[in-house]
VEXKEMAR-501722 format. One record per residue (C-alpha): residue in three letters; x, y, z. Coordinates in steps of 0.001 Angstrom, whole numbers, padded with zeros to 6 digits, always signed. Layout:
VEXKEMAR-501722
ALAXYZ;...
END
This chain:
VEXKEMAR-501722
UNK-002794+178372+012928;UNK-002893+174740+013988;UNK-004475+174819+016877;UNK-006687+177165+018375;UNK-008612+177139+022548;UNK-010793+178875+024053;UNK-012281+179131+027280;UNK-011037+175376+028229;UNK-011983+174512+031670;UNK-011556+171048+033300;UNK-012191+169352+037132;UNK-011237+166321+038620;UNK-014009+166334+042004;UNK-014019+169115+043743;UNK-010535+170529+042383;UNK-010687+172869+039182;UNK-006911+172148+037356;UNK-008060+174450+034296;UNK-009977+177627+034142;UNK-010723+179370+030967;UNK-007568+178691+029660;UNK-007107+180189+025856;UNK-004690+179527+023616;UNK-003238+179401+020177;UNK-000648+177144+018377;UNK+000797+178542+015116;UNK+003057+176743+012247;UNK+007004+177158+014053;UNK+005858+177930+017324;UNK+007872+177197+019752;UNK+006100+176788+023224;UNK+007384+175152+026626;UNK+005043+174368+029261;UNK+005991+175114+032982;UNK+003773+175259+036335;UNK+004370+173261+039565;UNK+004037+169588+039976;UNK+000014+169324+039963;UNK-000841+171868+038064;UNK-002385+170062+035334;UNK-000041+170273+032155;UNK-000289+167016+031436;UNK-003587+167294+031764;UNK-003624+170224+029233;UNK-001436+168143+026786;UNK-003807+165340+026662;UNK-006976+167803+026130;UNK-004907+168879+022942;UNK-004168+165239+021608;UNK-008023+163841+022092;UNK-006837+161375+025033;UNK-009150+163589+027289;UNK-012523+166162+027227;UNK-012622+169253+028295;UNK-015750+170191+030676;UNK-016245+173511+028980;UNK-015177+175205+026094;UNK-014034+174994+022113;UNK-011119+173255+021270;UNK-010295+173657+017332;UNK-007886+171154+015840;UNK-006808+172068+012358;UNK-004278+169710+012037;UNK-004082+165564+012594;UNK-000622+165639+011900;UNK+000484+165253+015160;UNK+003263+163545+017359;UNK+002898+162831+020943;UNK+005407+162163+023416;UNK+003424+161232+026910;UNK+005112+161298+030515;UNK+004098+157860+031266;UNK+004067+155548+028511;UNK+002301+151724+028161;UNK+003691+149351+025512;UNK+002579+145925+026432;UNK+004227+143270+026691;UNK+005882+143185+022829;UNK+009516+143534+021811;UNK+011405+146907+020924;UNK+010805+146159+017362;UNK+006995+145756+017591;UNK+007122+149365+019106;UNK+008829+150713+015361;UNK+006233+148134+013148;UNK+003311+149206+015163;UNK+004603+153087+014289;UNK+004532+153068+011242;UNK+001604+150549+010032;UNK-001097+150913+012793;UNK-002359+153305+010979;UNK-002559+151530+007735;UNK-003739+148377+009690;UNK-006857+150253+011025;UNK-007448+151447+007399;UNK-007168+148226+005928;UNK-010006+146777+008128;UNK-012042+149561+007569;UNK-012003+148672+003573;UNK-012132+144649+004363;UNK-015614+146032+005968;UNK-016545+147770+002910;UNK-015609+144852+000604;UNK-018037+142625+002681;UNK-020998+144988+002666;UNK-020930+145846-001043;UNK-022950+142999-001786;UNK-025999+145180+000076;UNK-024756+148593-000479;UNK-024384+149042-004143;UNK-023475+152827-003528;UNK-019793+151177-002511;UNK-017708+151470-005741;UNK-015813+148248-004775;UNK-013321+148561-007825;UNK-012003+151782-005861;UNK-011803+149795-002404;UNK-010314+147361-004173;UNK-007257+149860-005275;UNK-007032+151297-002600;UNK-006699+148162-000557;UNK-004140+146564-003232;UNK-002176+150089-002539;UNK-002019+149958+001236;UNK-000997+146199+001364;UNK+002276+147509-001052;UNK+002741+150371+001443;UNK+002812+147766+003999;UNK+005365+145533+002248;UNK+007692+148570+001933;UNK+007392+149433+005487;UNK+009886+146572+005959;UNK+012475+147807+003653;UNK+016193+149422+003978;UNK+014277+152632+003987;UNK+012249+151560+006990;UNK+015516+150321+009302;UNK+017335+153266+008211;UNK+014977+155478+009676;UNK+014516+152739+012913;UNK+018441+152776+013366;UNK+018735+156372+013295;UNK+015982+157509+015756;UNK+017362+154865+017859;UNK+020873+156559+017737;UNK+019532+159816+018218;UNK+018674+158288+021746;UNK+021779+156587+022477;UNK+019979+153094+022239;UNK+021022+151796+018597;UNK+023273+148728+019886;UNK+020028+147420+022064;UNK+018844+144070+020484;UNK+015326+144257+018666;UNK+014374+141425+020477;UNK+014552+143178+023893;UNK+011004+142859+025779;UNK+009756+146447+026384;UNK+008908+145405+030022;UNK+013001+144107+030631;UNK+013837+147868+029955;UNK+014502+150515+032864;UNK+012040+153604+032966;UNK+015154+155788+031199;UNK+015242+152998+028257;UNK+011309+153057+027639;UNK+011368+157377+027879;UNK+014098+156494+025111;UNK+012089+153982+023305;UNK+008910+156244+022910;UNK+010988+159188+022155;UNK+012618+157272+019418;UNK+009448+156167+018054;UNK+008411+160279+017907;UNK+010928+161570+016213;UNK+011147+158769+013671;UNK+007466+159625+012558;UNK+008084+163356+013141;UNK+008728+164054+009675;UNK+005149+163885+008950;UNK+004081+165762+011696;UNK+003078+169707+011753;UNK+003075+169818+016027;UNK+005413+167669+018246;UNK+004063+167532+021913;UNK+006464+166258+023857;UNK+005723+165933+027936;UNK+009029+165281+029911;UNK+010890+164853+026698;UNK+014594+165006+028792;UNK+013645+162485+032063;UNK+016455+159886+032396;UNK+018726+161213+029678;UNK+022229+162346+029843;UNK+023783+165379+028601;UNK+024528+163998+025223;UNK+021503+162721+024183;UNK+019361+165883+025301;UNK+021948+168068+022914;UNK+020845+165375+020383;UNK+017251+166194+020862;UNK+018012+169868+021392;UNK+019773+169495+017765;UNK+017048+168093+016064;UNK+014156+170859+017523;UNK+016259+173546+016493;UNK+015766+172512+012709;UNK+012342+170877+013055;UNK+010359+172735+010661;UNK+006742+172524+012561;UNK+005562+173567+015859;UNK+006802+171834+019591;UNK+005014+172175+022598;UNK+007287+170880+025295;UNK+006626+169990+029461;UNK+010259+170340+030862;UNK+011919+170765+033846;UNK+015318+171356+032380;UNK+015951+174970+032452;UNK+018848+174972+030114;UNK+017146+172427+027351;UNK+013606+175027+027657;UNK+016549+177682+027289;UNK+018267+176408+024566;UNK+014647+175094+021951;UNK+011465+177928+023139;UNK+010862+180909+022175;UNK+007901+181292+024452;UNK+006805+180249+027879;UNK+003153+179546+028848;UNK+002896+179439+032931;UNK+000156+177067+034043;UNK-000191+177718+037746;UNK-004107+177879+039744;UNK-005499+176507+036636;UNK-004482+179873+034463;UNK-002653+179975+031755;UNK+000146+183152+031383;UNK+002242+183538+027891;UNK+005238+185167+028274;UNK+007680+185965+025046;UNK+011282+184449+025655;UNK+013419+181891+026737;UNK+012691+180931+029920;UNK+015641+182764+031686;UNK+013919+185596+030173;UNK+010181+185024+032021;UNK+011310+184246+035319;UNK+011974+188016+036318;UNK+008584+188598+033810;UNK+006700+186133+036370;UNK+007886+187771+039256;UNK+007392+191572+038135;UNK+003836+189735+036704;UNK+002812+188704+040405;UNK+004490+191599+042068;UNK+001873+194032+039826;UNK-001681+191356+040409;UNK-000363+191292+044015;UNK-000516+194870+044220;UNK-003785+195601+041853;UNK-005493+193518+044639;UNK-004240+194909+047365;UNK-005103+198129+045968;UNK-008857+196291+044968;UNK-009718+195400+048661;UNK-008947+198510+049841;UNK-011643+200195+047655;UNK-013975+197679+048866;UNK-013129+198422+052808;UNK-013151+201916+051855;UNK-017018+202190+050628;UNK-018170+199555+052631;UNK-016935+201665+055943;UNK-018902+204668+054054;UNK-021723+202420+053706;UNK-021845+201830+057382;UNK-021509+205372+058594;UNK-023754+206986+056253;UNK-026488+203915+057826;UNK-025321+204916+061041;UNK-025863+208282+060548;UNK-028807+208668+058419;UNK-030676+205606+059802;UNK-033831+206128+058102;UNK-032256+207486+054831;UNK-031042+204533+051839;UNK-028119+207172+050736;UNK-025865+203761+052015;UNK-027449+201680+050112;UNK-025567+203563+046388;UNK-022026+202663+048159;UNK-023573+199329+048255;UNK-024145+198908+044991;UNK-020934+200583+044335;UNK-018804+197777+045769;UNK-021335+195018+043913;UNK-020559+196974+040455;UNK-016788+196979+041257;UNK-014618+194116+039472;UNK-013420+192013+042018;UNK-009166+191247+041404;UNK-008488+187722+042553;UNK-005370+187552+044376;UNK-002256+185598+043194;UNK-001686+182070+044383;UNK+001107+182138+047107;UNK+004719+181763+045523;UNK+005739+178642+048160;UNK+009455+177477+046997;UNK+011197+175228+049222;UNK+013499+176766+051362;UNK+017017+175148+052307;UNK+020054+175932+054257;UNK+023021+173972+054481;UNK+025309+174468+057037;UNK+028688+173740+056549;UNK+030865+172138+059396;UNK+034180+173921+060240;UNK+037184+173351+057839;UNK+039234+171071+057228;UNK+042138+172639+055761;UNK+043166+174007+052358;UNK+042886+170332+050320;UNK+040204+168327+050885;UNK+040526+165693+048183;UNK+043068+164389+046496;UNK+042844+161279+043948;UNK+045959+160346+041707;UNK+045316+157317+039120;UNK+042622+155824+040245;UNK+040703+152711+038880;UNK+037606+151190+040254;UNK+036421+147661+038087;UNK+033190+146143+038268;UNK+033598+142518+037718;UNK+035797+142545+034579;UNK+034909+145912+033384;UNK+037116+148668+034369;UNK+034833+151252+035190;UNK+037456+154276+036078;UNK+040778+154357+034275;UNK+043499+156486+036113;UNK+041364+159186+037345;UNK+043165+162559+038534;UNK+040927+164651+040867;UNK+041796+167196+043525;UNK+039505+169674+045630;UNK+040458+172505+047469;UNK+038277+174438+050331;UNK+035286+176262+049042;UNK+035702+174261+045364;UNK+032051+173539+043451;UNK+032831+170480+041200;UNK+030093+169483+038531;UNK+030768+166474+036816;UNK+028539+164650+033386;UNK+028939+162480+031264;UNK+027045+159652+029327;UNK+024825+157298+031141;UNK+026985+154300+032263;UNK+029863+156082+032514;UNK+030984+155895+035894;UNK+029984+158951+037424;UNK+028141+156887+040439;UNK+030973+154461+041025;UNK+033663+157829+041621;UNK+030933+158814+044352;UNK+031074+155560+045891;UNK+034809+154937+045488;UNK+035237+158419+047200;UNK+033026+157411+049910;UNK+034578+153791+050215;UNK+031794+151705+049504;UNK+033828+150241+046235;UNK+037384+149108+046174;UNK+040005+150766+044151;UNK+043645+150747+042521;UNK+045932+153859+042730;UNK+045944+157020+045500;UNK+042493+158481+047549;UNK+043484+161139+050556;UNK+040452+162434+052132;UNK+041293+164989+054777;UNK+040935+163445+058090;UNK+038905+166721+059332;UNK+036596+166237+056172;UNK+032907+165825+057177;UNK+031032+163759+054335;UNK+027422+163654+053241;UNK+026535+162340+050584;UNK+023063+162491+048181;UNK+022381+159042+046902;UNK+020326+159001+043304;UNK+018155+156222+043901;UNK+017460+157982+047723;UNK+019527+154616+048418;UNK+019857+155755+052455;UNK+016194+155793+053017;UNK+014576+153577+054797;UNK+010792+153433+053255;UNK+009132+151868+055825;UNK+009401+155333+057726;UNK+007884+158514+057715;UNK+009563+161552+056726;UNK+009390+162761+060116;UNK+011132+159223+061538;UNK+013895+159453+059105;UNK+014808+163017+059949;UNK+014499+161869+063673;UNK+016748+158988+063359;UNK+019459+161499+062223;UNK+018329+164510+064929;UNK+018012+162163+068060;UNK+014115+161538+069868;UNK+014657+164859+071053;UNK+014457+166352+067429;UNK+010757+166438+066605;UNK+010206+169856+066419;UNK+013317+170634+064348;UNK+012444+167560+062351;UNK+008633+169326+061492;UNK+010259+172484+060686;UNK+012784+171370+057881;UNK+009988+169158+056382;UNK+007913+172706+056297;UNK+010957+174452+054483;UNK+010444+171550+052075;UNK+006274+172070+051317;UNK+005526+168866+053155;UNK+001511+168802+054171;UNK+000835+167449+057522;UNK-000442+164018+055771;UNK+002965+163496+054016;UNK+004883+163477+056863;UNK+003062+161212+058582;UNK+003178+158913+055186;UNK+005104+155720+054713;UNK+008079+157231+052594;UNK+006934+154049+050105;UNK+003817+156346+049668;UNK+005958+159095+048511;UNK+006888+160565+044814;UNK+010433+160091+043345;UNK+010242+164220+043812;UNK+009329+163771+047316;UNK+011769+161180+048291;UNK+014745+163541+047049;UNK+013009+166190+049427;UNK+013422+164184+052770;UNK+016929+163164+051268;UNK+017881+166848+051312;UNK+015987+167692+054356;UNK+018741+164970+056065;UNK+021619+166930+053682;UNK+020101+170518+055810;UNK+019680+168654+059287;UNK+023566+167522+059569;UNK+026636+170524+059295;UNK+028785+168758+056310;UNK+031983+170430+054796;UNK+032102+168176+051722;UNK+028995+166979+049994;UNK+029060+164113+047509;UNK+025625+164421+045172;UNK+024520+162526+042618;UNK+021661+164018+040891;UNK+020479+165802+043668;UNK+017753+167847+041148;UNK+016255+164840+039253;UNK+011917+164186+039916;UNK+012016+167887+041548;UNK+010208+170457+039512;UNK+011575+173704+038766;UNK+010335+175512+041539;UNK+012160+173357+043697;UNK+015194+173049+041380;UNK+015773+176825+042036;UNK+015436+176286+045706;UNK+018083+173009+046090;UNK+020502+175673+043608;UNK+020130+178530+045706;UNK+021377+176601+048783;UNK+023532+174813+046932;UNK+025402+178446+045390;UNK+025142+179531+049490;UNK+026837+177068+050716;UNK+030226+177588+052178;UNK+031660+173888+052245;UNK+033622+171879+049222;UNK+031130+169875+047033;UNK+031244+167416+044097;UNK+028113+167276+042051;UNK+027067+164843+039869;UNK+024052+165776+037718;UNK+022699+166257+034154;UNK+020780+169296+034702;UNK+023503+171891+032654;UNK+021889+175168+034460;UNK+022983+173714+037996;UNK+026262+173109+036414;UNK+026511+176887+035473;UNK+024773+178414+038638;UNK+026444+176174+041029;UNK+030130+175071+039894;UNK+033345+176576+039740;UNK+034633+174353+037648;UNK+033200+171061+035546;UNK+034671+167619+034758;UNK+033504+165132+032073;UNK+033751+161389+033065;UNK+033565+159324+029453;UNK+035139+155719+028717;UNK+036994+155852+032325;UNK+038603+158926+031917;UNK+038113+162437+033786;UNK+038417+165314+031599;UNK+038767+168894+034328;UNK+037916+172243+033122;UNK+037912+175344+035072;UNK+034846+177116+034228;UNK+031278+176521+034103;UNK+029483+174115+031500;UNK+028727+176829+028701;UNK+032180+178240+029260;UNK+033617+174465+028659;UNK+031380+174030+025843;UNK+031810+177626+024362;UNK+035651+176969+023944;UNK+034759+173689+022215;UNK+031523+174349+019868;UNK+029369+177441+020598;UNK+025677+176618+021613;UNK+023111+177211+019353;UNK+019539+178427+020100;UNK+016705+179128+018916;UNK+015748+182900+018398;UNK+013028+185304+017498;UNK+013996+187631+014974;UNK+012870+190528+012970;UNK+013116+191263+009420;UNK+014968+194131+007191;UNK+015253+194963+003888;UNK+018922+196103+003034;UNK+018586+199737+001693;UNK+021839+199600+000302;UNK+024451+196821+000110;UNK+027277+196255+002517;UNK+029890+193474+003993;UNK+029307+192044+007678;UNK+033037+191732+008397;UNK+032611+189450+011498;UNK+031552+186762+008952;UNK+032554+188203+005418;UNK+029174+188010+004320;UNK+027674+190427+001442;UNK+024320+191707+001225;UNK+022787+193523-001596;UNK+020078+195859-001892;UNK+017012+194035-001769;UNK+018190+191609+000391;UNK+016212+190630+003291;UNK+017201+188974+006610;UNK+016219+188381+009849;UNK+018170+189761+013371;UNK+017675+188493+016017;UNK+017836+190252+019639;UNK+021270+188376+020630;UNK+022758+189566+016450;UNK+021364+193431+017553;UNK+025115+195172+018225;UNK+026399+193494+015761;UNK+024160+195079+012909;UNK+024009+198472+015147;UNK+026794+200460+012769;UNK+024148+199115+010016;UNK+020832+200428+011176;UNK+022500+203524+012134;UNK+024189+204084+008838;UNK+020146+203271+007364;UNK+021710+200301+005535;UNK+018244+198374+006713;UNK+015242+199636+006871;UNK+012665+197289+008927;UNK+009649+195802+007600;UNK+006448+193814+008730;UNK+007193+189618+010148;UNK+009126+187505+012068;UNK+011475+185160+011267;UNK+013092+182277+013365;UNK+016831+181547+013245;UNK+019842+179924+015513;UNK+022081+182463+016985;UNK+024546+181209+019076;UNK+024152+181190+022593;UNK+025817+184235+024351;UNK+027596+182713+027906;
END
């Protein structure tokens, strides 16, 4: 065990984010975090690294060998290569003054054996020395390539870098120190980047031999790296087993069964508190009511479940506009001197769901804008005349933020539109405050809201979106792909989240060094046929009885043997266990299965 919780309870004013939350983190755990935007994981997280108190309860660290990976992150005003000498020696800085102390106060504290301080200072000053050596920059270069950053000068200000380069900085920084480290925590690990470099990270968890505690709100990435799911939602803390495809039907059957056990609950109460009353009635003088009473104080009282709210969106498509809708034939787009898009091919027919990815900076915003004219361009673009365009803008670029919500929508609906205008900001969880609030005011998360809200107010049959999902948490990720998969129109979808890729497209495209790569298919389908996925997996352990051959992989076991199957591997042992080739013993194991499509 490396961490162990109990009873953990914290408040900011009057609002109570954590309520006798308990918990354990063992050696190889693997644990992702989810609740709704508020719900105070971050707040958990930083309980857990010492940044912040609880107000009640035990918290037992048994480990300091820990790596921390925080949502918002505060460098400074040093270079990128300050970040990786402040990594590794801030630690042996802080010691070093600690023993400069001790040096200075031996002359009055004879118990200080200063020959020892003295060795032990000589020692740290070499460690320091070989901090800067080939060793050192190997490990700096590769952490940096891990996170697609290794070409960026050293000399680079931290504060010249976007938000996506600093979540790449810090997470470089992690993972280069994580060899040390028992428990990675790891809050928003995936915000800002691509594909590529979250399969990088997603590579390196799946052999990380400690524990990881992860806040994400990429389905596919939580998918891919957990192997258990703690819900955080009221300030209670639920642990499910699984991957978190796995404890979304387990939430719902969860709140389906409390929801129930407190209906069930008040009807007790109504039932001997109306006895109550007519045995008073009845027997005015008599204190036979009085046992109901007590009855109804002695019962437990079942809390009821905090209301599931999900946003709640429906895009209506305009009328058709005839079997092709799109059709691009070697197109090129420059920016300056660059040449951002290299002979693209593209066509879209009726009802088609394209998804396309690629690295960051590799044109996947300029085809929107080429497609919507804003950028010039070499070679063929046909648009059908009867298409009707709307189009999602990343950085909410259409908004103007002096408004409110409720102006912007009416700017699209007409003065007349108020009431419609209130109802679609309702479908998307806004309070009565917020939509009277300067958009400025507003969260990246609920800027993409009234952006969508717009997308539901207008009947579209082609929508052009470029990372419609990012800032949105997952509740409201499954809400935007729900109308997105309902939706009857033709759509081209740029994003990075890989689960709206599967749920949503018919087929995928990957955009890298100017070119446009089609597939037919969904992501894991695309990926499948080029490398299978691994995951991460569960698994329990047998002892082979007797030996045999696995001929799907030619492998021989003997007797004695022992190995570990996990839930996904089941059919393929079945002839195995039934033949009582394996007998099953006590333990888990973990091991990476591939990841079935």
């Amino acid at each position: 065990m490396l961490v162990e919780a109990k009873d953990i309870s914290k408040s900011f004013g009057p609002k109570e984010v954590l309520r006798s939350v308990d918990l354990t983190i063992d050696d190889r755990d693997r644990i992702g975090l989810v609740g709704p935007n508020g719900a105070g994981k971050s707040t958990l997280l930083k309980i857990l690294t010492g940044e912040l108190r609880p107000d009640l309860g035990d918290l037992d660290m048994r480990t300091d060998r820990m790596q921390y990976l925080p949502q918002f992150h505060q460098f400074g005003n040093g270079t990128l290569e300050d970040v990786f000498e402040d990594a590794f020696t801030s630690g042996t800085q802080a010691r070093l003054r600690e023993l400069e102390g001790q040096m200075i106060a031996a002359a009055e504290h004879p118990d200080i054996d200063l020959s020892e301080v003295a060795s032990e200072y000589s020692r740290l000053q070499e460690e320091l020395t070989a901090c800067r050596g080939l060793d050192v920059e190997s490990k700096k270069h590769e952490a940096l390539e891990r996170v697609g950053m290794a070409g960026r000068p050293r000399d680079n200000k931290i504060t010249e870098l976007s938000g996506g380069e600093t979540t790449r900085v810090m997470l470089a920084k992690v993972l280069m120190l994580a060899e040390e480290a028992d428990l990675l925590i790891l809050d928003e690990p995936t915000s800002h980047l691509d594909i590529e470099t979250v399969e990088s990270l997603e590579d390196y968890l799946l052999t990380f031999p400690g524990a990881v505690l992860v806040v994400s709100h990429d389905r596919y990435f939580l998918d891919r790296v957990v192997t258990q799911i703690w819900d955080l939602d009221d300030g209670i803390l639920q642990k499910y087993r699984g991957s978190y495809t796995d404890f979304v039907p387990k939430k719902m059957l969860e709140v389906a069964k409390r929801r129930i056990a407190y209906h069930k609950n008040q009807v007790e109460r109504e039932r001997l508190l109306k006895i109550a009353e007519e045995q008073h009635l009845r027997l005015k003088f008599a204190s036979t009511h009085k046992t109901r009473l007590k009855m109804v104080e002695r019962m437990e009282e079942v809390e009821e479940p905090p209301e599931q709210r999900n946003i709640r969106i429906k895009m209506q498509a305009a009328p058709k506009s005839g079997k092709n809708v799109l059709t691009a034939k070697s197109l090129s787009v420059k920016r300056g001197a660059r040449k951002v898009l290299d002979g693209i091919d593209l066509e879209l027919v009726v009802g088609d769901k394209m998804g396309i990815f690629g690295p960051n900076g590799s044109g996947k915003t300029t085809l929107l804008m080429t497609l919507i004219e804003e950028l010039d361009c070499e070679g063929d673009l046909w648009i059908a005349p009867g298409a009707k365009i709307g189009y999602f803008a990343q950085g909410h670029d259409g908004l103007d933020v002096s408004m409110t919500p409720e102006q912007q929508l009416m700017q699209a609906l007409g003065e007349d539109g108020r009431n419609r205008a209130r109802s679609l900001l309702a479908q998307m969880l806004f309070t009565d405050e917020q939509v009277q609030m300067p958009i400025s005011n507003l969260s990246g998360g609920e800027r993409a809201k009234v952006a969508l809200a717009i997308l539901t107010s207008e009947q579209r049959n082609l929508l052009l979106l470029d990372e419609p999902t990012n800032y949105l948490d997952l509740q409201s990720r499954e809400g935007v792909e729900m109308a997105l998969s309902d939706y009857k129109g033709t759509m081209l979808l740029v994003t990075h989240d890989r689960y709206l890729l599967d749920s949503v497209c018919n087929k995928v495209g990957e955009l890298r060094n100017g070119r446009l790569r089609v597939f037919n298919g969904t992501y894991s389908q695309m990926k499948g046929m080029i490398s299978p996925v691994e995951i991460v997996a569960e698994g329990d352990v047998y002892k082979v009885v007797s030996g045999f051959t696995d001929w799907t992989n030619r492998k021989k076991y003997k007797a004695g043997d022992k190995l570990a199957i996990a839930p996904q591997e089941k059919e393929s042992f079945k002839w195995a266990l039934d033949a009582g080739k394996l007998k099953k013993v006590p333990g888990k194991e973990f091991k990476k299965v591939k990841r079935s499509n």
